[in-house]
C-alpha positions in Angstrom: 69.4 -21.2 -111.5 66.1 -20.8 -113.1 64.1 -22.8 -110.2 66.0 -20.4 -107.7 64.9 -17.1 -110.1 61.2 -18.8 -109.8 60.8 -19.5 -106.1 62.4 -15.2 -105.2 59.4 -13.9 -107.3 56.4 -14.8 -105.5 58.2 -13.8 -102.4 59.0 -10.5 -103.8 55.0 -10.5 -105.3 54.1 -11.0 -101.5 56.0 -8.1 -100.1 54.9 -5.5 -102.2 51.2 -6.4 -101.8 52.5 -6.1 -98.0 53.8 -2.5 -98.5 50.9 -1.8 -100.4 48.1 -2.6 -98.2 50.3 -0.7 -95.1 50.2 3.1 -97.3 46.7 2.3 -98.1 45.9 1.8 -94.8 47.6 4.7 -93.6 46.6 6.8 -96.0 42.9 6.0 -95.1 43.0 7.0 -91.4 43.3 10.7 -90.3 45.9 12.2 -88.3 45.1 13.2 -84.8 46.0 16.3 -83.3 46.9 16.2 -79.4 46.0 19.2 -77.3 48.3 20.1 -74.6 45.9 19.4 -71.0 44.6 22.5 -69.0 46.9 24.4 -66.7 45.5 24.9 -63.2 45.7 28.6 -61.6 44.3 30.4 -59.0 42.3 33.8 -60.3 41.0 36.7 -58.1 38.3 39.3 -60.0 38.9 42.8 -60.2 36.4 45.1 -57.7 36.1 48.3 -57.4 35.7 50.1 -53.9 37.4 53.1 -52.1 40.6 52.9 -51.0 42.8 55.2 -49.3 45.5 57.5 -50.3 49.1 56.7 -49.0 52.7 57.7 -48.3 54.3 54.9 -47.1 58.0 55.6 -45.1 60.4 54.3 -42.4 59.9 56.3 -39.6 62.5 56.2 -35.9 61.0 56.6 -32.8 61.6 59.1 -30.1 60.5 59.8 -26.5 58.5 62.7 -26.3 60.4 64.1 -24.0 63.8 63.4 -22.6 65.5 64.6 -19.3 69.1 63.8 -17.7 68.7 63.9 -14.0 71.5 65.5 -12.6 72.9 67.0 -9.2 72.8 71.0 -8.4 74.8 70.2 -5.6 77.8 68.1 -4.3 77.6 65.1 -2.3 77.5 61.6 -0.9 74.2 59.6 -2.7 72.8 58.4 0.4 70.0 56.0 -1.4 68.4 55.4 -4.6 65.0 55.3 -4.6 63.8 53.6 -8.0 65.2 50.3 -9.8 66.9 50.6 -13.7 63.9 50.7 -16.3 60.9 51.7 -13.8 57.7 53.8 -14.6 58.3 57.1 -12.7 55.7 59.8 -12.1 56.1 63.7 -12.1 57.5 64.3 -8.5 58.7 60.7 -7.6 61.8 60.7 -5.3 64.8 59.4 -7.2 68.1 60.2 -5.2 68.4 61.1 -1.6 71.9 62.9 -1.2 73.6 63.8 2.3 71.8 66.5 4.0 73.9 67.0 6.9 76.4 69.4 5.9 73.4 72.0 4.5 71.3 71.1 7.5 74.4 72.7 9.4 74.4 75.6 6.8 71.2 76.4 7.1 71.8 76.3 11.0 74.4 78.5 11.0 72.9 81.0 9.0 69.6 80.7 11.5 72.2 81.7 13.8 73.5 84.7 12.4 70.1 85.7 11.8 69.0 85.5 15.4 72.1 87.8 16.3 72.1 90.2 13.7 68.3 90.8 14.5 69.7 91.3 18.1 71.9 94.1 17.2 68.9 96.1 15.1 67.7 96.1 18.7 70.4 97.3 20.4 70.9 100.3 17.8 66.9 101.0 17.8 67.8 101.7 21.6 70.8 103.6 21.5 68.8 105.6 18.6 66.0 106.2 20.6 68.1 107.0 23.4 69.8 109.8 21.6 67.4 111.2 20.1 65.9 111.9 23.8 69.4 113.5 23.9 69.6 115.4 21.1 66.0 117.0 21.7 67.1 117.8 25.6 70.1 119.4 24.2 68.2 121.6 21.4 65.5 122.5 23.7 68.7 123.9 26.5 70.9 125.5 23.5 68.0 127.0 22.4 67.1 128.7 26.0 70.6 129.6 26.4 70.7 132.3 22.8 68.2 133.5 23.7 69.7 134.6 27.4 72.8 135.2 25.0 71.0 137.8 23.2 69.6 139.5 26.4 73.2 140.0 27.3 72.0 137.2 30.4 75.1 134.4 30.0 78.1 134.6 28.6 79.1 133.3 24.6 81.1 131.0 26.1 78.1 129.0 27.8 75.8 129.8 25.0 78.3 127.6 22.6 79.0 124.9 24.9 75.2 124.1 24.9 75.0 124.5 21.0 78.0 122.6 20.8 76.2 119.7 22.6 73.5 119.6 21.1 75.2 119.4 17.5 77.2 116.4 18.3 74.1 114.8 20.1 72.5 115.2 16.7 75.5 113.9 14.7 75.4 110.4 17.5 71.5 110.7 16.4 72.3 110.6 12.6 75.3 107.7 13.4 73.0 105.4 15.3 70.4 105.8 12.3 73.2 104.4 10.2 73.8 101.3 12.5 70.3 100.7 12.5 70.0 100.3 8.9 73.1 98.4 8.5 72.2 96.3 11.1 68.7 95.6 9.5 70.6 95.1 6.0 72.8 92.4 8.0 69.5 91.0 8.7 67.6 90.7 4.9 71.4 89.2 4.0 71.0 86.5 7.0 67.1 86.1 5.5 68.7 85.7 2.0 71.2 82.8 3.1 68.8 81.2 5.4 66.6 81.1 2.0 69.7 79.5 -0.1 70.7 77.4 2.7 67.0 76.0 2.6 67.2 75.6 -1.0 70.7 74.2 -1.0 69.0 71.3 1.8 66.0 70.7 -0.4 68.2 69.8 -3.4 69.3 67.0 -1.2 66.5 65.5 -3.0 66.3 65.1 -6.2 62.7 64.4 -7.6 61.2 63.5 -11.0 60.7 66.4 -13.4 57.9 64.2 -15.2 56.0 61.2 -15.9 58.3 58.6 -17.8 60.8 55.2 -17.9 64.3 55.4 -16.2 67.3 54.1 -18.0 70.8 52.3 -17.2 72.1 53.5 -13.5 75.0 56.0 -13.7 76.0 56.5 -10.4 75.3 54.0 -7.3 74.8 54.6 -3.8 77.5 56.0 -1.7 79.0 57.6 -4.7 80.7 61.0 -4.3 79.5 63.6 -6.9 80.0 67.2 -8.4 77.9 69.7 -9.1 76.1 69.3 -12.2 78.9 67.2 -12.8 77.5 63.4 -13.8 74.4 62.4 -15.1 72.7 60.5 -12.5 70.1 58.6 -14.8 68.2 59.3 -18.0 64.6 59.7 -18.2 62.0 59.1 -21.2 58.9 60.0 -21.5 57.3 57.3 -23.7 53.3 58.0 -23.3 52.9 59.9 -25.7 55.5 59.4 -28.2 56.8 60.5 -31.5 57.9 58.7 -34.6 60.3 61.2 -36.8 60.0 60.0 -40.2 60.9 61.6 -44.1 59.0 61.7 -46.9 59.8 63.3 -50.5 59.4 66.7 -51.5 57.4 66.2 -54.0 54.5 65.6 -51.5 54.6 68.4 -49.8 52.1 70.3 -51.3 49.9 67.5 -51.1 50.3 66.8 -47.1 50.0 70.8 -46.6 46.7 70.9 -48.3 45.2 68.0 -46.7 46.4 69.2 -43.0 44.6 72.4 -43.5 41.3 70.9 -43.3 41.6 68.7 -40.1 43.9 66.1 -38.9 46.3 63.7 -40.8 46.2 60.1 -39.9 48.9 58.1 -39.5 49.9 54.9 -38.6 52.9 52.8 -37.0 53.9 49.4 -37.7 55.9 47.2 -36.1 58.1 44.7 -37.4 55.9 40.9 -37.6 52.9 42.8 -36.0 51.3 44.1 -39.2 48.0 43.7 -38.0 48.1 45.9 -35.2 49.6 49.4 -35.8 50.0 52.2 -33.4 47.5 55.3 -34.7 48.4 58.8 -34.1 48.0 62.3 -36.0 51.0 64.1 -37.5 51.9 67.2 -35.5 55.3 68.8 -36.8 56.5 69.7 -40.3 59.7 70.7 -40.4 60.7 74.1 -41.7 63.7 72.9 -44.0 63.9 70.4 -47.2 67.2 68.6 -46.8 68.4 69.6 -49.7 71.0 66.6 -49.8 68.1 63.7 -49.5 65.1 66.0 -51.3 63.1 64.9 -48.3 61.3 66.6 -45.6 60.8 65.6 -41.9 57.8 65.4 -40.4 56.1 63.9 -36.8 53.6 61.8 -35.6 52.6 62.2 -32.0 51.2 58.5 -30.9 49.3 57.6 -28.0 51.1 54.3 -27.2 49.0 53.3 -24.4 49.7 49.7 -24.8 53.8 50.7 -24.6 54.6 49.0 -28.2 56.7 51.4 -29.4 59.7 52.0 -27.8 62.6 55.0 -28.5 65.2 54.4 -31.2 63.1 51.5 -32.9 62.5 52.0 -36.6 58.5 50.8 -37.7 57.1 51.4 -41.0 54.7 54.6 -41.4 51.8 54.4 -43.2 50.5 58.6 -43.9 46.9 58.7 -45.1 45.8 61.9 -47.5 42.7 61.3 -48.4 40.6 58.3 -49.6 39.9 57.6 -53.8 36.4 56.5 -54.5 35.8 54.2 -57.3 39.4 52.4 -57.7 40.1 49.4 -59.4 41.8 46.9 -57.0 43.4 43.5 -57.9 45.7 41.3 -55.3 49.2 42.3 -55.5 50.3 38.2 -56.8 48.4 39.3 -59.6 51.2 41.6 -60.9 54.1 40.2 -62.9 57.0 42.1 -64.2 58.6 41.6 -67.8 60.9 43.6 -70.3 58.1 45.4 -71.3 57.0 46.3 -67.9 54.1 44.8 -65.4 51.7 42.6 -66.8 48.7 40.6 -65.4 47.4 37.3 -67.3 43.9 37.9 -67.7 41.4 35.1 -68.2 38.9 35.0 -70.7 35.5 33.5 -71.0 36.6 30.9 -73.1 39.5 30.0 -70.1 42.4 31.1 -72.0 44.6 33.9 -71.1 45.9 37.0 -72.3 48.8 39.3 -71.6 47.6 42.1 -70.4 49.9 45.4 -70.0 48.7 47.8 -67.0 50.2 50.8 -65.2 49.9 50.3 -61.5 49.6 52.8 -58.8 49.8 52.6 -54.6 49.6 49.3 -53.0 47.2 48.7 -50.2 47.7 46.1 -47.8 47.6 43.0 -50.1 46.7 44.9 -52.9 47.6 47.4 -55.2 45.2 49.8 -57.3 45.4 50.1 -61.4 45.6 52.6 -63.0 45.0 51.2 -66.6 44.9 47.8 -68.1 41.8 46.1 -66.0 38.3 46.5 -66.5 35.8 46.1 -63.3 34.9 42.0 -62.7 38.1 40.7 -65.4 39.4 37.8 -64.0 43.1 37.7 -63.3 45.7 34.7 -62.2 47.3 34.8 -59.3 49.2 31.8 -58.5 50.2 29.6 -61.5 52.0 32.3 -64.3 55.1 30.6 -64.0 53.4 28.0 -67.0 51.4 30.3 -68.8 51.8 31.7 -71.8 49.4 33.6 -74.3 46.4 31.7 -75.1 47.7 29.1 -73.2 44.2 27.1 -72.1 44.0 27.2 -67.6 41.7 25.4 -65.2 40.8 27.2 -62.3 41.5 25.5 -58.9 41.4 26.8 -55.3 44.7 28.0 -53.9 45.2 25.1 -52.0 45.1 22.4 -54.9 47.8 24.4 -57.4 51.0 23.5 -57.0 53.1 26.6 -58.0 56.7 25.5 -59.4 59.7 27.1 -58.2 61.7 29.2 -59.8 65.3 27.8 -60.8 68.1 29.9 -59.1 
């Protein structure tokens, strides 16, 4: 028992001269402190330039003008002179409709012209005849009262020749009655040969303007009413309008700045962004729509090219005025939080800070600020899904950060 106390001390010595030398060691080396490795981020600089004033909207567009060709008369469509969806010019000949029964019309009417203007003839002679009459008999009847009062003839003769020569004047004033009716049956035969022509010539039926035809209505050989069916629809697309609203509130604003010249304004088209339509506003409407709070207002477009087409919706872009001297970052830049939107802003010593800012229109690919960035700061772009504040970033090209998606 004693041997076995004598051989567990040394071994007990051994270990605490062990344990010993570990804490001294330990207690003789410093701690290190490990610093968490640079996170990489894109950064775009703040500048300062001019930049214009907009009202940004979703406008529709409509044809400038719109007609629906219809007939003025009825009748057989002989031909058609145009294919669905062709360019048509002011005076193009659309529809050709049977002429034959008006070319008979107007015939007839010809006709009762030609003997109408025969009987004015006949009653200018008859007129002029009696009027050789009457005279004869005036010139007789007056011989004869004056034998009458000589006591030369008898009253009986005297009135017989008076007597003839009143009822030669009453066939006078009779035949000048025929004549003008027979002259009035002649402006009427005039007046239908007029209608008759017009009645043929609407046997035609021409374009009212320059423009694009739409969906066939009626085909050939079709029987149609008067101003019964439409026959096609027309659209004039060159010019063009796009009819688009913006808020009362800006009234005021797009009043003052049309009264000294012309309002730009631009058209976009869906996936063509780089290439909008120009054209000048050129209607305000009269009313607010007091149910919206919004006004109406058109922009009268060129569209020389034929992008814009009726009934397609394109974003507006309306330009006030331009503002000098704004400070611009790129739109990536902003970040929303609880607090509101927020840019991380790098610092000389590449660490970031939260910056709060108030924000105001967005151009293009960027958006002006109204507060919260000084001229030539530095702010991240791509890469604020890792930061935090005075979180330590490297700054890389956009093409070498990775940016990590956001969980759904």
């Amino acid at each position: 028992m004693k041997r076995s106390v004598f051989l567990l001390r040394p071994s007990l010595f051994f270990c605490f001269i062990m344990t010993f030398g570990t804490f001294s060691a330990c207690s003789k080396e410093s701690p290190k402190r490990l610093e968490p490795p640079a996170i990489p981020v894109v950064v775009a600089t703040a500048v300062q330039k001019a930049v214009p004033v907009q009202i940004r909207a979703i406008g529709n567009v409509q044809a400038y003008s719109s007609v629906t060709i219809k007939s003025r008369i009825p009748g057989q469509i002989m031909r058609v002179h145009f294919k669905e969806g062709d360019d048509v010019r002011k005076g193009a000949l659309l529809f050709s409709i049977d002429p034959r029964p008006y070319e008979a019309a107007l015939k007839q009417a010809e006709a009762n012209l030609q003997k109408d203007m025969a009987l004015v003839k006949q009653t200018e002679a008859n007129l002029e005849r009696n009027i050789a009459q009457e005279k004869n008999a005036q010139v007789e009847a007056e011989r004869y009262r004056v034998l009458f009062e000589k006591g030369v003839v008898a009253r009986q003769q005297f009135d017989k020749f008076r007597t003839d020569w009143e009822a030669l004047a009453a066939t006078v004033r009779a035949d000048r009655a025929a004549k003008a009716n027979a002259e009035a049956m002649v402006a009427a035969d005039k007046a239908a040969i007029e209608n008759a022509k017009l009645q043929l010539s609407y046997c035609s039926i021409y374009s009212p303007m320059d423009g694009r035809t739409g969906s066939l209505i009626v085909q050939e050989g079709n029987i149609i009413k008067e101003n019964d069916a439409s026959l096609v629809l027309i659209n004039q697309i060159t010019p063009i309008y796009v009819v688009f609203s913006v808020p009362e509130q800006s009234l005021g604003e797009i009043r003052k700045h049309l009264s000294s010249g012309q309002l730009k304004v631009e058209a976009i088209l869906p996936k063509e962004e780089t290439h909008p339509e120009e054209g000048t506003i050129t209607f305000i409407d009269n009313t607010v729509d007091s149910t919206t709070g919004t006004i109406k207002l058109k922009g009268t477009f060129a569209n020389r090219e034929k992008r814009l087409w009726p009934g397609q919706f394109v974003n507006v872009i309306l330009t006030l005025a331009t503002k000098p001297d704004a400070i611009v970052v790129p739109t990536q830049a902003i970040q929303t939080g609880q607090q509101g939107q927020f840019v991380f802003v790098v610092k000389p010593d590449l660490t970031v800070e939260l910056r709060p800012v108030v924000t105001e229109e967005i151009v293009g690919q960027e958006v002006v600020i109204q507060k919260g960035i000084n001229i030539d700061e530095k702010v991240v772009t791509d890469g604020q899904l890792r930061l935090s504040p005075g979180a330590k970033v490297e700054i890389k090209t956009p093409d070498s950060v990775v940016t990590p998606k956001k969980k759904p």
